[in-house]
Each structure stands twice: as structure tokens, then as C-alpha cells.
N, C-alpha and C positions, 0 to 999 in steps of 0.2 A: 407421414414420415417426419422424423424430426430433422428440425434446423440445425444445419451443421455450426459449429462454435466459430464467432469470429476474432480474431487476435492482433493488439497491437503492436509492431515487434520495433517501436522508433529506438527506445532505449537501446536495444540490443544491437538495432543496424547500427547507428551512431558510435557502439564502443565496439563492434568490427571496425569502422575505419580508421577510427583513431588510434587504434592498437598497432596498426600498419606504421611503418616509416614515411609512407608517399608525405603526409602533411606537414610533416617534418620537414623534409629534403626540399621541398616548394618551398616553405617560407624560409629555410634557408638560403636556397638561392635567390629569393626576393629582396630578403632583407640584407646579408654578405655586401660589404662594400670591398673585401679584398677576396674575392672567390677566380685564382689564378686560372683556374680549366672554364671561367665563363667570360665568353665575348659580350661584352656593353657595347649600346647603341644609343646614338641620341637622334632622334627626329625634335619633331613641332610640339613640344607641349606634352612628350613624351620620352621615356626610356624605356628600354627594354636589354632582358641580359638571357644568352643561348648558352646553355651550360650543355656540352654533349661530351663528357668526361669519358675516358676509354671503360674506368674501370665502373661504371654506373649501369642500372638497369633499365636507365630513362632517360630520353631528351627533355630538358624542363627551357621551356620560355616561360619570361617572368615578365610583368609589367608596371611598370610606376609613373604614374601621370604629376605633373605639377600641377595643377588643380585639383588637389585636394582636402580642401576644406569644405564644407557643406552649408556654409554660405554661401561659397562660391556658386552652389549648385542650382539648375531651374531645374523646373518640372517638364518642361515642353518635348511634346514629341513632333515626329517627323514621319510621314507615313510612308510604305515600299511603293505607292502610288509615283509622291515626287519625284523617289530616289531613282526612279523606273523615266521618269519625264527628264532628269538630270545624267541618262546615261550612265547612271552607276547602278552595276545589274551584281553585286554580289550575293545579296540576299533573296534576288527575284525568284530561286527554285521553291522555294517556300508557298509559292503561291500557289495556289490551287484551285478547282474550278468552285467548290463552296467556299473557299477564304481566300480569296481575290488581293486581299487589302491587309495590310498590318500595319501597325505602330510600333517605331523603336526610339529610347532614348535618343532626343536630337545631341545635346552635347557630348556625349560618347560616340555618337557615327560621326558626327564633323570630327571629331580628334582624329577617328579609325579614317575618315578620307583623306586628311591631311597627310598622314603617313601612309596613305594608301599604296606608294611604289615602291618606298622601304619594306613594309612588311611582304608584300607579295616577295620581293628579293630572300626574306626571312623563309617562306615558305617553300620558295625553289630551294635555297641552302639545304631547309629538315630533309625536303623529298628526297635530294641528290647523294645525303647522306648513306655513306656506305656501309654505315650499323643497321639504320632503317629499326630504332630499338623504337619502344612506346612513347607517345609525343604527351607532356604533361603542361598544358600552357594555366599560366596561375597569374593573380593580380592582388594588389590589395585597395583599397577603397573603388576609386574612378579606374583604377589600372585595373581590376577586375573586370568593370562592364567593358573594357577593348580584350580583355581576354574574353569572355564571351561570345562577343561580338567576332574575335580569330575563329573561335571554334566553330560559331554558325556559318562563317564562310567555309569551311572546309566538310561541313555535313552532307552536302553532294555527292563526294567526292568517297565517302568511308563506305567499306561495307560491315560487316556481322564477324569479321575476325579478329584475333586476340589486338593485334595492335591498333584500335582505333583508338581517338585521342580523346583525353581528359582534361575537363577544366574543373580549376579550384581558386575559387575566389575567398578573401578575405574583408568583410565587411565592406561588401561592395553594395551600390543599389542597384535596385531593379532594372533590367534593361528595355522592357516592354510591356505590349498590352497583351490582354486575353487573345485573341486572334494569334498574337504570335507563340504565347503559351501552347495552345491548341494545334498550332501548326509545327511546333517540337515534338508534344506528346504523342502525335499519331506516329512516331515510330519508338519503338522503346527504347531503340539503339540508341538511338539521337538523345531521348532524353537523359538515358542512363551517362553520357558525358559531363554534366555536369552537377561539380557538389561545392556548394556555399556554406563557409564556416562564419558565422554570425555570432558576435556578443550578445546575449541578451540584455546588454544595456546600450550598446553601440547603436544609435541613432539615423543613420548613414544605411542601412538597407532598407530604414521603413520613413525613410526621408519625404519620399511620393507615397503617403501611403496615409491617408487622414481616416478611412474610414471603411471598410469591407468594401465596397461598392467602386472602390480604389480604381483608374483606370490603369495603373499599373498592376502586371498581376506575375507571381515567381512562376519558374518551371523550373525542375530537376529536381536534386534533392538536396532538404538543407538541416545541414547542423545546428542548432541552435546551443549557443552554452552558455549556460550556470555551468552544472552538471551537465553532461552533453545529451540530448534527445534530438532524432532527427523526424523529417514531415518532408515523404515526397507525393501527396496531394495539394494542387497547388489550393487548392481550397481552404484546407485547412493549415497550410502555411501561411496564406494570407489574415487568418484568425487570430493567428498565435503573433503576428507581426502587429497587428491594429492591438491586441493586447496588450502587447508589451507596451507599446507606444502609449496607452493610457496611465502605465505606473512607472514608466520612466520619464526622465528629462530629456528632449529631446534637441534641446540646446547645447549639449557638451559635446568638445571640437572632436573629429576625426583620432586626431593624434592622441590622444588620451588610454586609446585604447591600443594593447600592447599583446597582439595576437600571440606575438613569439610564446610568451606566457603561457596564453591560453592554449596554444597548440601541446607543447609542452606538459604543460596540467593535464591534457584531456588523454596523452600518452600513456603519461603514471597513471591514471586512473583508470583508465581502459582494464588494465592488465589486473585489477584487484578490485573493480569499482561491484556493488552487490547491494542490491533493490530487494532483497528477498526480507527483512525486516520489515520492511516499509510494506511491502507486499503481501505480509501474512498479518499486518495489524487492519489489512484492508478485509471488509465483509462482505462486500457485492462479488456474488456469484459469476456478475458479467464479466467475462473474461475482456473484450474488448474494451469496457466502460474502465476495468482495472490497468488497463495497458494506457491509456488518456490520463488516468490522474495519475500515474507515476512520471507519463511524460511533463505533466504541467508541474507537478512536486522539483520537478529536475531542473525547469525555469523560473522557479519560486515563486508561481501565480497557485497557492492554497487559499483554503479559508482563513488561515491569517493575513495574509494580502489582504484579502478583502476588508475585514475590519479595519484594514487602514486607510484602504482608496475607496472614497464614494464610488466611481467611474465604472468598477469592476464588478462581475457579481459570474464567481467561478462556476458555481451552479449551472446555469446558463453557458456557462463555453464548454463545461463539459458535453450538456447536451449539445452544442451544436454542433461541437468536434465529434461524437461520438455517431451521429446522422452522418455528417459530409465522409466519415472513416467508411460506414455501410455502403453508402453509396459507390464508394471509390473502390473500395476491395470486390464488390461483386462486380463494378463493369470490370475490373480486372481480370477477374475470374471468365468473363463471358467470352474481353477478345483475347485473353491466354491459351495458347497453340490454336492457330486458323486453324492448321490441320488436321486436328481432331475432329473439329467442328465439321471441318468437309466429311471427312472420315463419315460421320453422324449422319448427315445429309443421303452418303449414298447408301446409305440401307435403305431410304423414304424413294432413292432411284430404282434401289431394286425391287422395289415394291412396284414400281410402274409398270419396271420390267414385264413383271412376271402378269399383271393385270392388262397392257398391250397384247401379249401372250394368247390369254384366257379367250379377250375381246376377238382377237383374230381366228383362236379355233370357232368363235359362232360366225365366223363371216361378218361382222360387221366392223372390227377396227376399233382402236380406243376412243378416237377422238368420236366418231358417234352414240356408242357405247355412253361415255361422259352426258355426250347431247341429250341421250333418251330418260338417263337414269331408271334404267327398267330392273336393274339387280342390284340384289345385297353389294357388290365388290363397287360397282358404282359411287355408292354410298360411303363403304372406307376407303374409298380415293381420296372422296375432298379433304379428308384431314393431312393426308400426304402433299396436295397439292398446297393446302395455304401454310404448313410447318415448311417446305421449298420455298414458297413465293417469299415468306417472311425472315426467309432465313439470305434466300439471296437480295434482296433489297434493302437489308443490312448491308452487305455486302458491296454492292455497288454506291452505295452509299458513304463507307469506308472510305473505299478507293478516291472519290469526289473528295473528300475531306483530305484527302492525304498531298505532300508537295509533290512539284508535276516530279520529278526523279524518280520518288518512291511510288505514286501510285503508277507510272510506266512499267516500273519491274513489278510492281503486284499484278498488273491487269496479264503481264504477260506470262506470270506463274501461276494464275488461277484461270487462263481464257478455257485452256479445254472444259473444266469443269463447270463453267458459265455459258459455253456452247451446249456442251450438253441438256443441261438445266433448260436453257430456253426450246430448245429444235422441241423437248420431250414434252415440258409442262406450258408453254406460251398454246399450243393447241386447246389445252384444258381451259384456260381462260377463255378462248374465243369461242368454244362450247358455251359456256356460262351466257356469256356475251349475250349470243344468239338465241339461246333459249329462254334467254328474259326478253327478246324479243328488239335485242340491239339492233341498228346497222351504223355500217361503216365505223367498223371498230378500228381501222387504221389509222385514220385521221381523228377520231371523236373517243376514244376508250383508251388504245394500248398504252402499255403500262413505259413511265420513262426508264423503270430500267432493265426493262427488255431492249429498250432503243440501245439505252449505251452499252449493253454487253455484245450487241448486234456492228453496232459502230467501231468497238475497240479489236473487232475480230475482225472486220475489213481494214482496220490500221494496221493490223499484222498480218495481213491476207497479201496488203501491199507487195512483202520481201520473201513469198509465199514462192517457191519454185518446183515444186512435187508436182505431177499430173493425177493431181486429187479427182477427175474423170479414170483412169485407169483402178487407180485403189478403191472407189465407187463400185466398179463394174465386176470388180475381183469378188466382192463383198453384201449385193445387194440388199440379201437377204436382213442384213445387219443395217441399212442406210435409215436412218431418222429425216425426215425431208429435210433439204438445208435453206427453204425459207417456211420460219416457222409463222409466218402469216398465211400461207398457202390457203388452209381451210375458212379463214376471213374471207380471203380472195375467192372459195370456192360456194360461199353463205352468198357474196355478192352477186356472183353469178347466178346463181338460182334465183333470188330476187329478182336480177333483168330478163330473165325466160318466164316469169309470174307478170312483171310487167307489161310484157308485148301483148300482154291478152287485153290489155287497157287503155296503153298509151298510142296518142295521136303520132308522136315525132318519133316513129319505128328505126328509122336509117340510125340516130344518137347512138340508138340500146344496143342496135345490131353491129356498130361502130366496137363499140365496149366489148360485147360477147367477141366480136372478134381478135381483137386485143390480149382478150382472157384466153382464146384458143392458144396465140402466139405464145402468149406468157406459158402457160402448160408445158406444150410441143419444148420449148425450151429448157424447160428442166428435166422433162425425159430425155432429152438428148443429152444433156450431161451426167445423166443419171441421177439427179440431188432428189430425183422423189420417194417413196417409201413406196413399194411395190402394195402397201396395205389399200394406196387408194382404188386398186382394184375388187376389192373384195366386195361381192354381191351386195352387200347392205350399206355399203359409204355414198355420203353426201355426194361423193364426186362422181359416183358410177348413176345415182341420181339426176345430177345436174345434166350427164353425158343422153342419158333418155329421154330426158324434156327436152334439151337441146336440138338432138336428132331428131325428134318429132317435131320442132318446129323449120328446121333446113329444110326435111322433107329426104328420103331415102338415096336420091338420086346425086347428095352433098358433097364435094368432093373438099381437103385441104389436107394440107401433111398430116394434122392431129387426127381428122376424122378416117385419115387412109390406113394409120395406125390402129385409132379402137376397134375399126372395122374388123378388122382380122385378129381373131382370139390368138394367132400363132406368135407373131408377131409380140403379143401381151405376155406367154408365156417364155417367148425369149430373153424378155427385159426380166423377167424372175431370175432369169441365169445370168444375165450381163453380158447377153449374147449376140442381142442384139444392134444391129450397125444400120443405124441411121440416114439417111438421107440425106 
């Protein structure tokens, strides 16, 4: 099948936004020293001005720090560690059980703490606000990374609808490292908040930034202008930033540069600006490779640059822009709409479906069935089973990456379909398990993210108040066991009835088997088992014969008073039966 075409569209996003008014209205409210509808503030080392005009579409907070010059500036960061050790928890949802830890610009959060009681007051005001219109918080140079740094504190806090807020920085720098990158971009909400408009000769966003390897790293998405081209990979924003930084000076002061201008220029141009000259003198077929050098044509990094700077050699950033572009658009493509993907998944469930099904009319059960691999359908299982195992261990995996806020509400709008997932295919694995001749696959094999999808469903199990024994009992027929280690436990058992024919310390084994009875008896009585472990050919109806052969006929206990009597067996098919 052919490869479908990949396409760079920076050019085209960048003259959408600038076509708009938003960047406009921001830096007007930034820069305005007599703007009569906006309330100024002065904190520590800071100003700020709340413009929430009647007749506007927007709340705009704007920010201006008196440190701003880029001498002024260090490089040092500060880790959510300290900030965590110091009792300042604004940024702690960010953290997550795979990214623990981040780094943020330290001189931007000492500012953001300084004024830490001011702005929260700033933040009650917008919320109390009785427009409640879209919140646009904007900065220029240092006053950008405390806009920022406003936005990430309010990321908690936003959901997926029209008004969530926007930040728009003006040659500001970087505010973090990878880690924190990485902990924006896992939700696309969050990241789509913010866009940075950057001179491409303005020095001041790639100020921390000597060489790709940078520990500073961008997230969201940014404007770049000459001509305007944008880059929301932070990868490849980081390229295009160490680039520039090689043919520009990166000695010339903050103030020098005169966004109003820029914003301005990137207006008029938006509305008339046209690549298609440039585009039709180009020969490369690659539509992607052609989307890359119009955006570099747009920053003025061509093959004339180069003949002028040693340093540069465009060739080479083509291709490494055009790698990190492939890479970036298809994991987009991969976590673009979960839904579908589950959607995807449950055809590979109904496939089990129907294969449980199949299993159960020979009397023997899937999970043996899987154990024996005596048939053709055996065989297109496994491919059903490792396309789920791989699909949801992605999955869980996600969720680990994500800050605890968001992966809370994912785990709990994906738990049914991760219950499911496991009760059906976690048997399949312990088949496998077993049949290569595992033991104790609970402790020494199962897989971690069977644990945590096992884990996050007893965390919601917690505020659980339904009599899921009643809805059990209505439905047997339909019941998937609900501990889907059961046939682990039932592989174990069989082992300790093989061992008694050998071992010295009998009272131990017989301890265990007894334990294993409890454990059984107990889930039939709340009905969480699958009435399939009755069927003539199951490990369990196995284990239930050697077992009785070694009590001896005369055996008495709740489990055994039960298998005893077939009537009883077929009552639990109904949900009819009532327990002891």
C-alpha cells in the first residue's frame, strides 16, 4: 500500500493567526500606557494591566517585568522537587507517576512567588467576573515567562471548552525543561494554550539555549518571523532556535526589538502574503521536504545564508527538520482521537467474543482452549491477543505519563474498557504462562499493567454503591470472572494436589489447597465467577477431581457441599442460587 503524503502547513498555521486580531489587541494592551478600560497593577518587580472592556471579546492580562534585559538574566533552574519541599504546590499537578520531577526557570518563579497573593487576587477577580468572556494572558520578554507560568497554574483547573485561556508571549524565554515540555504536551488542551511570537533575530528566547542538547526545551506553538512560519514540535523548534542563534548576534539588547511592528507587519501580510512563486521554482516532489524549506526561506536560513556563515550548513537542518517533522506528525496521527482507537480494539474483543463462544460449545472454555492450542481458531487468537496486550499497554502507559488531574479523568473514562480488556485477555496470558511451563505467575510474570488497570478500578470501586452481586446474578450467563488471576490461582492449585504425592510437609500444601477452597467458595458466592469454569474440560473441573480424590469421598466443606450436588451447579447458571 502506498505511503500516504506528509505535509508541512507552519507557513499556513502562522498566517491564520496573525490574520486574526487576538495579537494585535494583546500587544496593545501590553504596550498602551493610557488604555482607560485597563486596570494596572504594580507588585515586586512586576506590573501587570486587566483590561475587561464591555464592549471586547476578551479578558486580556498583560505582563511587564522590570528585569528586562538579558544580561540581567541566568540560566538556573529550580526543580517542582524544592518548590514541593518549600510548600508551594502550584505546579505539583503536573506531576506524574513517570515524570515525578521537572525544572522551571528559577528567576521567573521567584518573581511568580513574589507576587504570589497579588495574582491569585488577579485570578479570583477574572473567575468572579460576571462576562466570564475568554481569558487571553500575554507578556513581553521576562513578563511572558510569568504569563506562562499564570497559564500553567490555571491548567488544572480548565476543561475541553470554548473558553479556556490563552497565552501569548512576545520574545520571551524559555521557561523550562524537557520533563515539563512533556508534561504540557500530554494533553493537547494544555498545550494548544500557548503561542510565542519570536523575532528571528531577537536573542532573548534562545538566550538558554547554546546547543540542541539545550536543557531548556519550548512547548506550544511558536511564531517565528522574518516572514512568519510557525513549529509546534518542540523538537524542531528547538533546531530552528540553536539555528538562528548561530547567524545571528546574540548580544543585542531586549529593547531593540519592536514587536508592535512586527505584530503589525505579520497582519498586512497575513491577508496577501503568497509562497506559491517560491513553491513552484521548487523541484522536490516531497511535499513535506517542500513545506521545511519554505518555512526556513521565511527565516532567511537558504543556501545564501550559508555561503555567508561557516556555522550553518542548511542541508543538514533540512534533513533533520524534515526526520523530527515524520516523526512528530505520525505519533500525532497515532494518539489523534483515543476513541477511534478503542473503537479499533473492540472488533479484536469481539473476536474473543465469538472464540469464548466457539470454546464453550466443545465444553472446554477459552482459557483451556488457548492452554491446549489443539485448533485452527486457537492459533488466530494470539494475534488478537498481542494487537490488545500492545494496544493497551500503550495505554496504561499514557495515563502514567500524564499529570495526576488528567490521567484521574482518563483512567476513569477509559476504566470500563480496561476492565473489560483485562477480566477477558489477562486469562490468555496465564494460559501462555503455564503452558511454557511457568509457575507463580502472580508474583514472578504478571504484566504491570494489568496491576494498574486492576488498581485504578478498585480506586473507583471505593465510591462504588450499586449491589454489583445483584446485577451479577441477573446476568450470569454474560459474567467474565472478576479476578482475572483466578486460572493462575487455579494452574497453582493443581500443582499443590501433584505435589502431595511427593512432599514430606503435607499439613503446608494442605494449608494452601484449603485457602484455595475459601478463595473459590468466595467468589461464587458473590457470583464474580464465569459459570464457564464448570464445563467438563476446564482446568478447574480438573483440579475439583484430583482434589476430591485426595479428601477422600467422605469430604465435607461449603465448596465441596456445593460441587457436590450438580443442582445446585445448575442453579448458579440462573443466579438462582442462594448461598449459605
Amino acid at each position: 500500500m502506498a505511503q500516504s503524503k506528509l505535509f508541512c502547513g507552519g507557513i499556513e498555521v502562522a498566517s491564520f493567526v496573525t490574520s486574526s486580531r487576538i495579537l494585535y489587541k494583546s500587544w496593545s494592551t501590553l504596550s498602551s500606557h493610557n488604555q482607560h478600560d485597563a486596570v494596572s497593577y504594580d507588585g515586586v518587580g512586576l506590573s501587570w494591566k486587566l483590561d475587561q472592556q464591555s464592549c471586547s471579546d476578551f479578558t486580556i492580562l498583560a505582563f511587564k517585568a522590570s528585569l528586562d534585559s538579558s544580561s540581567n538574566l541566568q540560566a538556573d533552574l529550580v526543580s517542582s522537587s524544592d518548590l514541593r519541599e518549600d510548600n508551594f504546590l502550584d505546579f505539583d499537578f503536573l506531576c506524574s507517576r513517570k515524570n515525578p520531577i521537572f525544572f522551571l526557570y528559577q528567576t521567573a518563579v521567584t518573581l511568580f512567588r513574589q507576587n504570589h497573593h497579588l495574582l491569585d487576587s488577579v485570578k479570583s477577580q477574572i473567575n468572579s467576573s460576571s462576562r466570564r468572556t475568554p481569558l487571553i494572558v500575554t507578556g513581553h520578554g521576562l513578563g511572558g515567562s510569568i504569563a506562562c507560568l499564570f497559564i500553567i497554574s490555571l491548567l488544572h483547573s480548565i476543561g475541553s471548552g470554548k473558553n479556556r485561556p490563552l497565552c501569548i508571549t512576545f520574545g520571551s524565554p524559555l521557561v523550562g525543561d524537557k520533563r515539563l515540555q512533556q508534561a504540557i504536551s500530554q494533553s493537547s488542551i494544555w498545550n494548544s494554550c500557548f503561542i510565542h511570537i519570536v523575532s528571528h533575530k531577537d536573542p532573548l528566547p534562545r538566550l538558554f539555549i547554546s546547543n540542541r542538547t539545550s536543557t531548556y526545551t519550548p512547548f506550544g506553538t511558536f511564531i517565528i518571523c522574518s516572514d512568519a512560519t510557525s513549529f509546534e514540535n518542540p523538537d524542531s523548534t528547538l533546531e530552528i532556535l540553536v539555528a538562528l542563534a548561530s547567524v545571528h548576534d546574540n548580544n543585542q539588547g531586549l529593547k531593540s526589538f519592536d514587536y508592535g511592528n512586527i505584530v503589525k507587519n505579520l497582519y498586512l501580510r497575513a491577508t496577501c502574503i503568497d509562497f506559491s512563486t517560491q513553491a513552484d521554482n521548487m523541484t522536490n516532489l516531497d511535499s513535506l521536504a517542500t513545506g521545511i524549506s519554505l518555512q526556513l526561506q521565511a527565516l532567511g536560513l537558504t543556501p545564501h545564508m550559508q555561503q555567508q556563515q561557516e556555522n550553518i550548513d542548511i542541508n543538514t537542518l533540512e534533513t533533520e527538520l524534515k526526520g523530527l517533522e515524520e516523526r512528530f506528525i505520525l505519533q500525532k496521527r497515532i494518539l489523534f482521537d483515543p476513541s477511534k482507537k478503542l473503537n479499533d480494539m473492540k472488533v479484536h474483543m469481539a473476536h474473543l467474543e465469538w472464540y469464548k463462544k466457539e470454546a464453550k460449545n466443545q465444553q472446554i472454555g477459552y482459557y483451556d482452549s488457548y492452554k491446549n492450542m489443539n485448533s485452527p481458531f486457537d492459533h488466530d487468537v494470539v494475534e488478537f491477543h498481542k494487537k490488545l496486550t500492545i494496544y493497551w499497554e500503550k495505554m496504561v502507559e499514557e495515563v502514567e505519563m500524564k499529570p495526576q488531574r488528567e490521567g484521574s479523568a482518563f483512567r476513569t473514562r477509559w476504566l470500563y474498557g480496561g476492565t473489560t480488556y483485562r477480566r477477558m485477555v489477562e486469562p490468555l496470558a496465564i494460559a501462555q504462562y503455564y503452558r511454557d511451563g511457568g509457575r507463580d505467575y502472580v508474583n514472578k510474570k504478571r504484566s504491570k499493567h494489568f496491576k494498574k488497570l486492576e488498581g485504578w478500578l478498585m480506586e473507583e470501586s471505593k465510591n462504588a454503591t450499586s449491589d454489583v452481586n445483584n446485577t451479577r446474578r441477573n446476568n450470569v450467563e454474560a459474567i467474565l470472572t472478576i479476578d482475572s488471576c483466578f486460572w493462575a490461582h487455579v494452574e497453582e492449585a493443581l500443582i499443590l494436589c501433584r505435589e502431595l504425592k511427593v512432599v514430606k510437609e503435607k499439613e503446608e500444601t494442605l494449608k494452601k489447597l484449603f485457602e484455595y477452597e475459601e478463595y473459590v467458595y468466595q467468589l461464587l458466592k458473590d457470583y464474580a465467577v464465569s459459570p464457564d469454569i464448570f464445563l467438563s474440560q476446564s482446568s478447574y473441573i480438573c483440579w475439583w477431581n484430583e482434589y476430591k480424590a485426595i479428601k477422600g469421598s467422605s469430604y465435607t466443606s461449603t465448596l465441596a457441599n456445593f460441587m457436590n450436588d450438580y443442582t445446585y451447579i445448575k442453579q448458579y447458571f440462573k443466579g438462582a442460587y442462594d448461598f449459605p
